[in-house]
MDAnalysis code that builds the backbone (N, CA, C; Angstrom):
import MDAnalysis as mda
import numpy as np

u = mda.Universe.empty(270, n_residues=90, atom_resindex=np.repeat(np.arange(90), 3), trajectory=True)
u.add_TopologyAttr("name", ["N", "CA", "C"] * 90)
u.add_TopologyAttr("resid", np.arange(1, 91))
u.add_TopologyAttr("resname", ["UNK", "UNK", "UNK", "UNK", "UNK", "UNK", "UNK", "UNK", "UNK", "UNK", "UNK", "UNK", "UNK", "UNK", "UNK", "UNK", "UNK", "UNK", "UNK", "UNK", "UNK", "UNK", "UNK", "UNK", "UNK", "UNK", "UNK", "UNK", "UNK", "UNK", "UNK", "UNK", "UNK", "UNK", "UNK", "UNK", "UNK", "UNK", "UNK", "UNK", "UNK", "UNK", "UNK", "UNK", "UNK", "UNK", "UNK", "UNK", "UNK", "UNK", "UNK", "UNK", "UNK", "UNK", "UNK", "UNK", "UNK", "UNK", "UNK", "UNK", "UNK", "UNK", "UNK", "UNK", "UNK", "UNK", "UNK", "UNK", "UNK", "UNK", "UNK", "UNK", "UNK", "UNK", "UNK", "UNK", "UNK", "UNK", "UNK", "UNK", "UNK", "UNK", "UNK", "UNK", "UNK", "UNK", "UNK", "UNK", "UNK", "UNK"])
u.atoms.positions = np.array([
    [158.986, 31.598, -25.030],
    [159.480, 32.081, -26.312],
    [158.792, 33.411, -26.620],
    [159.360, 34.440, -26.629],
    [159.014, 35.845, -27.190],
    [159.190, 36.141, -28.796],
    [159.996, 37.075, -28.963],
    [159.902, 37.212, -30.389],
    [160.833, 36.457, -30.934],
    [160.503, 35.992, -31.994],
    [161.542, 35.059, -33.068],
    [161.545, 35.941, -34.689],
    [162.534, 35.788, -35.130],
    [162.602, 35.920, -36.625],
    [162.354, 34.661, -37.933],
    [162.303, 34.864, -38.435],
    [161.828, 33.781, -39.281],
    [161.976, 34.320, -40.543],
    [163.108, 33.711, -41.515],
    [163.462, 33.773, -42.905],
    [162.984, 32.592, -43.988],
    [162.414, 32.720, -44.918],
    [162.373, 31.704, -45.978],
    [163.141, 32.408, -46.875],
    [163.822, 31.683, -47.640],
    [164.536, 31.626, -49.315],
    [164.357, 30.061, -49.884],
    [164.145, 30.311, -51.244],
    [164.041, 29.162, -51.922],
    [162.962, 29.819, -53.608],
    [163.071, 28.544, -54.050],
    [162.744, 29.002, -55.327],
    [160.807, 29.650, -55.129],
    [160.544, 30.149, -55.521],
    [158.979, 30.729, -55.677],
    [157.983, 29.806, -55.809],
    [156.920, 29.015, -55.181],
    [156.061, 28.569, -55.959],
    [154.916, 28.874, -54.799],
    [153.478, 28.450, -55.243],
    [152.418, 28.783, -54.687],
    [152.113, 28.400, -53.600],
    [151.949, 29.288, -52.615],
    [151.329, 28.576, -50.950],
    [152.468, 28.549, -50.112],
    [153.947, 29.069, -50.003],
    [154.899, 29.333, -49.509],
    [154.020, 30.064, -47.987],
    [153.615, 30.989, -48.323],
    [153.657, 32.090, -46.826],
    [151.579, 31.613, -46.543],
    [150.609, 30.807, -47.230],
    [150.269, 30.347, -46.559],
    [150.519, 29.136, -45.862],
    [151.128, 28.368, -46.191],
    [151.581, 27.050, -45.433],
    [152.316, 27.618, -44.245],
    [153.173, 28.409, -44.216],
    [153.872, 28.732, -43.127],
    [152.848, 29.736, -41.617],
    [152.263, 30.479, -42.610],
    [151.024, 31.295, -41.659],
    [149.845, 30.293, -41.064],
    [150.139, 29.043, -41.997],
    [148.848, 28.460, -41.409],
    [149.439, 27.543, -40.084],
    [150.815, 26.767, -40.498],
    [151.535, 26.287, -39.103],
    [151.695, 27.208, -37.380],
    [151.839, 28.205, -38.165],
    [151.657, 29.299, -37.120],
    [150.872, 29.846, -36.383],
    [149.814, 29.776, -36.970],
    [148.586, 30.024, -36.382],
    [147.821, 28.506, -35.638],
    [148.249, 27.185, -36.066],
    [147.482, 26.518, -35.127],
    [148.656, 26.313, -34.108],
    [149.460, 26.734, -34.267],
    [150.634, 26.742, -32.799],
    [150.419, 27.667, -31.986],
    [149.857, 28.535, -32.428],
    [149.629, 30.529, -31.317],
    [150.334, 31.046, -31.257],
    [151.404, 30.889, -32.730],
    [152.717, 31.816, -32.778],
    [151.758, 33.287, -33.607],
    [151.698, 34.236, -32.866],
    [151.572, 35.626, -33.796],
    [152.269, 36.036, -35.157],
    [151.998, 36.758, -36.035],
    [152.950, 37.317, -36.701],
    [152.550, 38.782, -36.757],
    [153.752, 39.304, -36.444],
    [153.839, 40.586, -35.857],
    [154.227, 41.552, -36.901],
    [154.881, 41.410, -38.165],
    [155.064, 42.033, -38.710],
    [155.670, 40.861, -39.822],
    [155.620, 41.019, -41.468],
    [156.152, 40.675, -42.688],
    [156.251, 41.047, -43.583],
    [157.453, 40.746, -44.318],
    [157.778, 40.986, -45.576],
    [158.395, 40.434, -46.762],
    [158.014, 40.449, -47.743],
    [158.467, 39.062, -48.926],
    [158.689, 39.921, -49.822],
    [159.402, 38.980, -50.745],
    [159.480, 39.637, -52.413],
    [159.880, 38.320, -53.049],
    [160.186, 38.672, -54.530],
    [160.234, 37.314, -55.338],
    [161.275, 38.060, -55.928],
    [162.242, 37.843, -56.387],
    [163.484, 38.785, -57.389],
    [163.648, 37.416, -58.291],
    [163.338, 37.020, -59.636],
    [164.054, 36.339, -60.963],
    [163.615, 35.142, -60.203],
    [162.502, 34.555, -59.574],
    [161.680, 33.762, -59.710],
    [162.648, 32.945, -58.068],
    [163.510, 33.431, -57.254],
    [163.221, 33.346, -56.003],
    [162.457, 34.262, -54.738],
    [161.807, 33.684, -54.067],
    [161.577, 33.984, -52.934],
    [162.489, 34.071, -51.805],
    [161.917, 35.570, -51.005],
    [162.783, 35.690, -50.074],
    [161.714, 35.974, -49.134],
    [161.858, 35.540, -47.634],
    [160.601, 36.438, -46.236],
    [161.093, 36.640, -45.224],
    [161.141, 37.881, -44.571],
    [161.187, 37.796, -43.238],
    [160.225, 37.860, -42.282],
    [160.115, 37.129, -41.547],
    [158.838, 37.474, -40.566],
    [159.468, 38.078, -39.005],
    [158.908, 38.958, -38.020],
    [158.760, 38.621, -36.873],
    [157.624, 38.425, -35.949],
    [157.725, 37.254, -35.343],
    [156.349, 36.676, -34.545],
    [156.741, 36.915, -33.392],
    [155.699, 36.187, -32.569],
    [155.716, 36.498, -30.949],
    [154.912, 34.932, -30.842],
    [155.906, 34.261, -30.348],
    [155.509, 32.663, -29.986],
    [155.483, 32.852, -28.085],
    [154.723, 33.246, -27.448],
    [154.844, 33.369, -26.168],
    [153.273, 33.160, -25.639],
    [152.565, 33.033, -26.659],
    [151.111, 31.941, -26.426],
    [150.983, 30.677, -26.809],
    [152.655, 30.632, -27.476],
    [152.540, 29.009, -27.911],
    [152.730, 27.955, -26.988],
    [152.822, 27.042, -26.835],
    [152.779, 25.347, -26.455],
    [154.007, 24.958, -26.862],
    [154.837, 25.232, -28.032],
    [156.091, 25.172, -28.574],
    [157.229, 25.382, -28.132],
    [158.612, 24.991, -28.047],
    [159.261, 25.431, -27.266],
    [159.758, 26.089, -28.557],
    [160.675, 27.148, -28.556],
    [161.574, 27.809, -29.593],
    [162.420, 26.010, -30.108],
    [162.991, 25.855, -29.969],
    [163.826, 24.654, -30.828],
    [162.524, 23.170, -31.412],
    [161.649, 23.368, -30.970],
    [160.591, 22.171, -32.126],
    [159.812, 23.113, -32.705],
    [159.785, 24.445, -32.418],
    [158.747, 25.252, -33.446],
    [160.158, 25.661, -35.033],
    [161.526, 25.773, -34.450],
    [162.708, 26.066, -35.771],
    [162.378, 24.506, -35.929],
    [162.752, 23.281, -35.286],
    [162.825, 22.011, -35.875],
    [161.773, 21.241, -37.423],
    [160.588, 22.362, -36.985],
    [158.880, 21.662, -37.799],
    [159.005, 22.577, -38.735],
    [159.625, 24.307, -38.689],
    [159.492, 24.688, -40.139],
    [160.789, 24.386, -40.787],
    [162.345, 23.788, -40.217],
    [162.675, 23.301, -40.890],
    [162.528, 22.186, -41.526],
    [161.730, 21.148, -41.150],
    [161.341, 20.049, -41.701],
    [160.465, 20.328, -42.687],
    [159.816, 21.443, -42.689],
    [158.406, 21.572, -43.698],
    [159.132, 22.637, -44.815],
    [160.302, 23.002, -44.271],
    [161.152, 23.954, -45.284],
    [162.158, 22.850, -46.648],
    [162.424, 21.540, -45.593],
    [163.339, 20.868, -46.906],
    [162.044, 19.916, -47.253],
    [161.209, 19.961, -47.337],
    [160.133, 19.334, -47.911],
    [159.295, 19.592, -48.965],
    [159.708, 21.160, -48.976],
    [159.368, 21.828, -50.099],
    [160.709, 22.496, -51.207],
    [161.753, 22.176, -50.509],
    [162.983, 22.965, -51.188],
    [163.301, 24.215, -50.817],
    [163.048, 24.680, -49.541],
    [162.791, 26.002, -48.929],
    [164.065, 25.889, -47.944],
    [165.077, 26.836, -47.749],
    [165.541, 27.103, -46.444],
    [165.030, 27.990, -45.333],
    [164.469, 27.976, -44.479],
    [163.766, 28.319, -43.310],
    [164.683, 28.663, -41.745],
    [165.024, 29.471, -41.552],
    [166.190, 29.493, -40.309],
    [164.894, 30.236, -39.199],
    [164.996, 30.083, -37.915],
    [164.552, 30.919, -36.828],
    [165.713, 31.121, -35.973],
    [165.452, 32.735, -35.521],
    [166.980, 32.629, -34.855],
    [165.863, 34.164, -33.622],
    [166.349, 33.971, -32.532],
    [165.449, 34.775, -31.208],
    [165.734, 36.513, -31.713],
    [164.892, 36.818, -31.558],
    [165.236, 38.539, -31.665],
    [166.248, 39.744, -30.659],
    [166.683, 38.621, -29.709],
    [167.535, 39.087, -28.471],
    [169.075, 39.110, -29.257],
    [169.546, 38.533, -30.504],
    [170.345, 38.369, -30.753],
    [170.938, 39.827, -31.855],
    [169.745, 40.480, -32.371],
    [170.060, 41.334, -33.053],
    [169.939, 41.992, -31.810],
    [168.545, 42.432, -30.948],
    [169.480, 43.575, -30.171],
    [170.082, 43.938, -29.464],
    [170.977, 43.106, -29.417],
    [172.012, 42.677, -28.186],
    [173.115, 43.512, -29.300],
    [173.032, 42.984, -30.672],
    [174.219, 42.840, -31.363],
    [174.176, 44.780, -31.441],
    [173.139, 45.246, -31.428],
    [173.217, 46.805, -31.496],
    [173.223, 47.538, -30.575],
    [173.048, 47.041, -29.644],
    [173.632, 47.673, -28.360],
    [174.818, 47.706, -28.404],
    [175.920, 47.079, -28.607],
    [177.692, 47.376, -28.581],
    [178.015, 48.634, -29.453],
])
């Protein structure tokens, strides 16, 4: 697994992007770059990591933050970074 993207949306509350940084880090997924905002009391994030020191395969590392995403009321998608630049190459 190389680079992945990683979105949260859901309503705002405290410990959102550490809970998620902290799953990440005991997996050896990197985060390579992020960005959040809150607009009228939702949250929005994108991350891109580099899971290619992980133990994880890409489909149980999307499976665990979606599970930890409807657990909090969060939607959480991971989707591979080959897909955007594939899509800009045409």
């Amino acid at each position: 697994m190389k680079k992945v993207i990683i979105t949260v949306v859901g309503v705002d509350t405290v410990g959102i992007i550490a809970g998620i940084s902290a799953y990440l880090a005991r997996n050896k997924v990197n985060i390579l770059d992020i960005s959040q905002t809150v607009v009228g009391g939702f949250f929005n994030m994108m991350m891109v990591v580099d899971g290619s020191a992980s133990t994880k395969t890409f489909d149980k590392l999307c499976s665990d933050l979606d599970k930890a995403g409807k657990a909090k009321g969060l939607e959480i998608r991971c989707q591979k970074s080959e897909i955007f630049e594939k899509m800009h190459r045409v």
